[in-house]
C-alpha positions in Angstrom: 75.3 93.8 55.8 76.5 93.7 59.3 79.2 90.4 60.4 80.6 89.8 63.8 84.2 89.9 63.6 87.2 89.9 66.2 89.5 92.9 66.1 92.8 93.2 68.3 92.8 96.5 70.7 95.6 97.7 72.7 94.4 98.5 76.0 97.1 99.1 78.1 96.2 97.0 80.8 97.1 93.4 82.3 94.3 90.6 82.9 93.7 88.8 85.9 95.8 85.9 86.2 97.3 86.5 82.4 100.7 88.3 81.3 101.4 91.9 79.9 102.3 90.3 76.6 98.8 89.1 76.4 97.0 92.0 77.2 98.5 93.9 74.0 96.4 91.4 72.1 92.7 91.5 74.1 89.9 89.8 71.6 87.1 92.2 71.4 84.3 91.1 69.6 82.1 94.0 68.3 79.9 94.7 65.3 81.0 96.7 62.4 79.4 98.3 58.9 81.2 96.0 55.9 80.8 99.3 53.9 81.5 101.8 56.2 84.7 101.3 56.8 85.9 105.2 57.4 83.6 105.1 59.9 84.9 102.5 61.5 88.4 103.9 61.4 87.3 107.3 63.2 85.6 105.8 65.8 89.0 104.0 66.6 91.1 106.8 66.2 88.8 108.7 68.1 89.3 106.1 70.9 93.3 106.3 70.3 93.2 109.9 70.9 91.0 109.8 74.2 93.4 107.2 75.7 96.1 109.5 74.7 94.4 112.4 76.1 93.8 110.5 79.7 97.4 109.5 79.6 99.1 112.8 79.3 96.8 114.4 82.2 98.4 111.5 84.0 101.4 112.7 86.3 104.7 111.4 85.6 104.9 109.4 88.7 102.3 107.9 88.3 102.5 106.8 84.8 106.2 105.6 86.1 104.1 103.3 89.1 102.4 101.8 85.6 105.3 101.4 84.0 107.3 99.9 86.9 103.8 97.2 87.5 104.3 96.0 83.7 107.8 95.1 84.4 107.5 93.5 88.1 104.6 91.6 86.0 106.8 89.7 83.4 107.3 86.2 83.6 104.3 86.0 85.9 100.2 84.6 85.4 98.8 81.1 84.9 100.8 79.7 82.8 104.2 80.4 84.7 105.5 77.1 86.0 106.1 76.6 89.8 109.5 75.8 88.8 110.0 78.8 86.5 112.1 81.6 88.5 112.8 83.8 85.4 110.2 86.5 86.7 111.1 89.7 88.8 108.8 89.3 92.2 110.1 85.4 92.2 113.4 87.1 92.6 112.9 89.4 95.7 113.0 88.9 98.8 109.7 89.1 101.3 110.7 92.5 102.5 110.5 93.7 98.8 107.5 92.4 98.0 105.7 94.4 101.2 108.1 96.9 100.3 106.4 97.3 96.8 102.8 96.5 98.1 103.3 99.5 100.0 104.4 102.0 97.8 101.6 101.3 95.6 99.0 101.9 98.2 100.4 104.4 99.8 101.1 106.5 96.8 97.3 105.9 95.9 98.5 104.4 93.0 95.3 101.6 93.2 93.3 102.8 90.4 94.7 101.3 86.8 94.6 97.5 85.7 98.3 97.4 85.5 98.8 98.4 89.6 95.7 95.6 90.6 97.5 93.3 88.1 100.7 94.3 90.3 99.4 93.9 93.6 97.4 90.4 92.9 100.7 88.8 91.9 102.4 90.7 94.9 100.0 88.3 97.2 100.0 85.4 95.3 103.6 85.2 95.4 103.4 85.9 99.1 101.0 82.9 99.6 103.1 80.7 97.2 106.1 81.0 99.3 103.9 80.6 102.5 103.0 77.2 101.0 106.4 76.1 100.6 107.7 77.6 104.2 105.1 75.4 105.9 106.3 72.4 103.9 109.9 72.7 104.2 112.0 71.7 107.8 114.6 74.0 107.3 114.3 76.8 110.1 115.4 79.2 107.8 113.2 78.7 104.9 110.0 78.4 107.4 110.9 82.1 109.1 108.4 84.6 107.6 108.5 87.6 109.3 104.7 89.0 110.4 105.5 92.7 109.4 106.7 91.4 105.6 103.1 89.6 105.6 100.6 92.2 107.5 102.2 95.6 105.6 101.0 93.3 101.8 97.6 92.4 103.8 97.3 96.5 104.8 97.9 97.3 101.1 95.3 95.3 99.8 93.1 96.2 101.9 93.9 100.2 101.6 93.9 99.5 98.2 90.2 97.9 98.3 88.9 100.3 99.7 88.6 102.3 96.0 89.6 99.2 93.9 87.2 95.8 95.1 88.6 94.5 92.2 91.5 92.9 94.9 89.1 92.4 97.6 89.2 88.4 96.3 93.4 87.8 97.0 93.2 89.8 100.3 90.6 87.2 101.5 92.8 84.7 100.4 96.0 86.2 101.6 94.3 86.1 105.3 93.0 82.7 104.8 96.8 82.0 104.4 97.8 84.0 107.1 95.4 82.1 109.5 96.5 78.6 108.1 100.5 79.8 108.9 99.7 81.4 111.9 96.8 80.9 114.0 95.4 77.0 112.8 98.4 74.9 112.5 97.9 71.2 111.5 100.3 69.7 113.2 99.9 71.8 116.6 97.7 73.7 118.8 98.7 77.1 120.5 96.5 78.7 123.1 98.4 82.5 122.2 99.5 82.0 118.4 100.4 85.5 117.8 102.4 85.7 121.1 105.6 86.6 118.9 104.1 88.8 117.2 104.8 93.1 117.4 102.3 95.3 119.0 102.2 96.8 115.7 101.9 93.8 113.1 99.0 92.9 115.4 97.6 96.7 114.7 98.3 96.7 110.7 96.9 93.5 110.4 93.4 94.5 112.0 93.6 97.8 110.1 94.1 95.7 107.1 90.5 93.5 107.9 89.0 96.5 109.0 89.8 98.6 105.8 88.9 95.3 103.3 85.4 94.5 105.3 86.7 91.4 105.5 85.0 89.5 108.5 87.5 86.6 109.1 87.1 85.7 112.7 89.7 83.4 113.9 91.8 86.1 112.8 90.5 88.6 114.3 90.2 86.4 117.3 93.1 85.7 117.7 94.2 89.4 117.2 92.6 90.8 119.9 92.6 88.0 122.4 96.7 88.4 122.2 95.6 92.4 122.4 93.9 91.4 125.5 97.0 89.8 127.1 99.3 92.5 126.6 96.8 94.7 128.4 96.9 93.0 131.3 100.9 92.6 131.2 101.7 95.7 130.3 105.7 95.1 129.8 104.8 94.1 126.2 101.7 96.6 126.3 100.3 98.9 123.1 100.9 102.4 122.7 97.7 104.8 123.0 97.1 105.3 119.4 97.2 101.4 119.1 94.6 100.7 121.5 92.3 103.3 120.2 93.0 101.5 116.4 91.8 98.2 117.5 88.9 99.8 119.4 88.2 101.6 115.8 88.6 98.1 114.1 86.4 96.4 116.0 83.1 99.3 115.8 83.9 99.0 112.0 83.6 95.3 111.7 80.7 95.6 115.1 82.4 92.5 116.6 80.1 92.5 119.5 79.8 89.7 122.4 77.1 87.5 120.4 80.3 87.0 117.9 82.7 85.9 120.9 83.2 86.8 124.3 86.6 88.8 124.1 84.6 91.5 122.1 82.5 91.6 124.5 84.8 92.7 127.7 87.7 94.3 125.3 86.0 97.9 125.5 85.5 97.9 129.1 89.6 96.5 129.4 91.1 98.8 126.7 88.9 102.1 128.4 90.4 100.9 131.4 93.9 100.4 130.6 94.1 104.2 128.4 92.7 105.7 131.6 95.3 104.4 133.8 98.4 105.2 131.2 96.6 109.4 131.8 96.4 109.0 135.3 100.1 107.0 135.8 98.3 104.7 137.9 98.8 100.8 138.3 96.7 98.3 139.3 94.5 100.6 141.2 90.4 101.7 140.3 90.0 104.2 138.1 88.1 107.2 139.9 85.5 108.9 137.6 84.3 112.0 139.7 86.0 114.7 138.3 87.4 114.9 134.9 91.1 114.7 134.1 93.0 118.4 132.4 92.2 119.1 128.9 95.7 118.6 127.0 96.5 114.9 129.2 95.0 112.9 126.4 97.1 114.8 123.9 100.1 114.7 126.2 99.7 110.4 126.4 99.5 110.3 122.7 95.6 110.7 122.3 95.2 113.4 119.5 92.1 115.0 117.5 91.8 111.8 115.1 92.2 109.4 118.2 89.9 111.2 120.3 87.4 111.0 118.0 87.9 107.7 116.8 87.4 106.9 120.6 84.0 109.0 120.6 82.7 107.0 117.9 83.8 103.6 118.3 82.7 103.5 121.8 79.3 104.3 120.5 78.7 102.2 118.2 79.9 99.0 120.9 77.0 100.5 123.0 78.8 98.9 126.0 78.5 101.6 128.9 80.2 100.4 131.8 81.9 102.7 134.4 85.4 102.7 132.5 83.9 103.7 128.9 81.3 106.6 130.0 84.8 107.9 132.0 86.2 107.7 128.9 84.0 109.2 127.2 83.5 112.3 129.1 87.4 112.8 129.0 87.2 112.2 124.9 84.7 115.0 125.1 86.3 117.2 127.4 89.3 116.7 125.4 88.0 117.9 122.3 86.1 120.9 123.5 89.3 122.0 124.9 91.3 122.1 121.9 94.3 124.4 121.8 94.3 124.9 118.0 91.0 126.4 118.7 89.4 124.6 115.4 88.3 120.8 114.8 89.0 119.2 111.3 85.7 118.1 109.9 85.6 114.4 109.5 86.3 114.9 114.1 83.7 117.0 113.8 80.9 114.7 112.1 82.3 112.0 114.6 82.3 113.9 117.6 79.0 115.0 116.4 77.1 111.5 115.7 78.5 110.3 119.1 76.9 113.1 121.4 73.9 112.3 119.0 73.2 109.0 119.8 74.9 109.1 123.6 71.9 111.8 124.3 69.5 109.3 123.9 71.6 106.4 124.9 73.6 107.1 127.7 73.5 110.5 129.0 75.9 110.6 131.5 78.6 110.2 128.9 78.0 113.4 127.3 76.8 115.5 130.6 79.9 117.8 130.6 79.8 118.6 127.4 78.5 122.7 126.9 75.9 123.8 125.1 78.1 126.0 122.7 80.4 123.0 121.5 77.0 120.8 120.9 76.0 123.7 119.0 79.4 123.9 117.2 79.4 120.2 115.9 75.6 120.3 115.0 76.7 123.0 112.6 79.3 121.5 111.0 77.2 118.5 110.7 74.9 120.5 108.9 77.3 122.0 106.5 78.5 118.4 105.8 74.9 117.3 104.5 74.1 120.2 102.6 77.6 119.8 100.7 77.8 117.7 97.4 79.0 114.4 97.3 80.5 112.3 95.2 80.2 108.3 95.2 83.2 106.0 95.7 83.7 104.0 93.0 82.4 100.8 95.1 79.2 102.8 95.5 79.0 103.6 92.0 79.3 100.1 91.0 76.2 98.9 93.7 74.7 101.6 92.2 75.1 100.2 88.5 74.3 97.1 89.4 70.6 98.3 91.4 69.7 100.3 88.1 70.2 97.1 85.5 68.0 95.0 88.8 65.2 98.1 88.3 65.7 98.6 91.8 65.0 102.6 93.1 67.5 103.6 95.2 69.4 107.0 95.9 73.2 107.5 95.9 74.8 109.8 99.1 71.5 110.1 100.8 70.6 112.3 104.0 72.4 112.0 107.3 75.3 110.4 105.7 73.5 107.2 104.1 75.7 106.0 101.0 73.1 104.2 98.9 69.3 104.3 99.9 66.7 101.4 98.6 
């Protein structure tokens, strides 16, 4: 005879929105043998000792990040009143919350119930006290600092990027961020991020650009202040910076038909990195002759920038004078590398850029020699012919095509990630 019946399993792990006490007790409801009851008992012994198993293959920092999550969790979830300020994170200040949101994500520690657990109430305690800030008229109480805010948003959304599980608060978090920010109630601001760093505005587009999350009076707003601070340069953004927000924006393909700043942004920020290589100001920017090999290095334009550069461009497919001058520098960079070698991930960037550019805009690529094309068409080809393995996002969009019936093909040719 077989009876449903609830039995109480310890899982480890914290629920969304519930407390760690609660998640000692989960209800499972399964279906059991009345008269097989040894059988019963070795299956959940069996499921004891795998649990043990995957814990002690665990490193001791990171089961200490666990550890560390169930305590910061206390006293928090649902049924926590507003009032109630018994709980650790209600306790710290905003620069230890982003200080914690942080460490998590940048220790990788994203990929156990009781780190997302962590990093939800992280955020919602952020938001909570965002809330209050823009309710209360004391000057001190309202002053939120934007790196406390953007370094939480750039966890999440580093985090996301193996764990969508979070993906929900970070669009939330931003939504807040926009209402604080950007859309005030009671006023309107032509800049509204005028205050903000060069770098808050950089971590805060690296945080939509690693969460997919297409919020666009944010991003907006980011890069029309971006846009200001080229032109007055006394409050301008480092190299790297620029060629961030140009990587931000190919990611999230903000073109012109979204709003105009995307539009004339490449054009300005190809612009504005030529003239910080060639020292000039306010003058045209000549594109007869190529600048030396190492000055993109030299301003702060490495490997990884240059071919972030390469490929954003590419994807904008906006090929003005300033961004085909650009580009041939980009190229002429690379080929030109001192280390004499070209990490792979450059490679396959550098690689899908003279691809398309070929085709697309030839004069981009002109200078470029036969042997380096060669070069990065082989190490494209030793990237496809290498096996892959599936993020866990893709796994899931993969789980959920086979329970639709739907044919499909996981880490497909030329670098497709799921293939219908």
């Amino acid at each position: 005879r077989v009876e449903k019946m609830s039995i109480k399993e310890n899982r480890g792990g914290t629920p969304r929105g519930g407390n760690v006490d609660s998640a000692k007790n989960v209800d499972v409801v399964t279906f059991v043998e009345l008269d097989d009851e040894g059988t019963n008992e070795r299956s959940s012994k069996g499921k004891k000792n795998d649990a043990k198993s995957t814990t002690q293959h665990r490193s001791i920092t990171s089961r200490l990040f666990d550890s560390t999550a169930i305590a910061f969790c206390q006293g928090e979830g649902s049924a926590v009143k507003e009032s109630d300020k018994s709980g650790m994170l209600r306790n710290c200040t905003f620069q230890d919350l982003s200080n914690i949101a942080w460490s998590y994500a940048s220790h990788g520690a994203c990929g156990t119930k009781q780190a997302e657990a962590l990093m939800m109430f992280v955020a919602k305690e952020a938001m909570r006290r965002m809330r209050r800030s823009m309710g209360s008229t004391s000057d001190q109480e309202r002053r939120i600092l934007p790196r406390d805010i953007t370094q939480i948003a750039w966890a999440l959304g580093t985090m996301e990027s193996d764990n969508s599980s979070v993906g929900d608060v970070l669009v939330h978090l931003v939504d807040a961020i926009n209402d604080y920010w950007i859309h005030k109630e009671e006023s309107y601001n032509e800049r509204p991020l005028k205050d903000w760093r060069c770098a808050d505005l950089v971590q805060l587009a690296t945080a939509l650009s690693h969460g997919r999350l297409d919020n666009r009076p944010v991003l907006i707003a980011i890069f029309e202040e971006a846009m200001d601070r080229l032109i007055d340069r006394s409050r301008g953004f480092t190299t790297s910076e620029i060629s961030i927000l140009m990587w931000v924006q190919a990611r999230l393909y903000l073109t012109a038909k979204i709003h105009k700043i995307f539009g004339s942004f490449p054009s300005s920020a190809s612009r504005a990195l030529l003239q910080r290589m060639q020292s000039l100001k306010n003058k045209e920017v000549p594109n007869k002759e190529l600048l030396p090999a190492q000055t993109m290095r030299h301003r702060g334009l490495g490997s990884q920038e240059q071919a972030n550069l390469a490929w954003s461009l590419t994807v904008l497919e906006q090929y003005d004078d300033n961004v085909t001058t650009l580009l041939q520098n980009v190229f002429h960079a690379a080929s030109s590398n001192e280390e004499g070698m070209i990490q792979l991930e450059h490679a396959h960037q550098l690689w899908q850029a003279f691809f398309v550019l070929s085709e697309d805009c030839p004069d981009a690529v002109k200078f470029v020699s036969y042997e380096f094309s060669q070069y990065l068409e082989k190490k494209w080809n030793e990237e496809k012919g290498r096996l892959k393995q599936s993020s866990s996002r893709h796994k899931a969009i993969s789980q959920t095509l086979n329970l639709m019936k739907v044919a499909h093909r996981n880490e497909y040719d030329e670098d497709v990630d799921v293939a219908i």
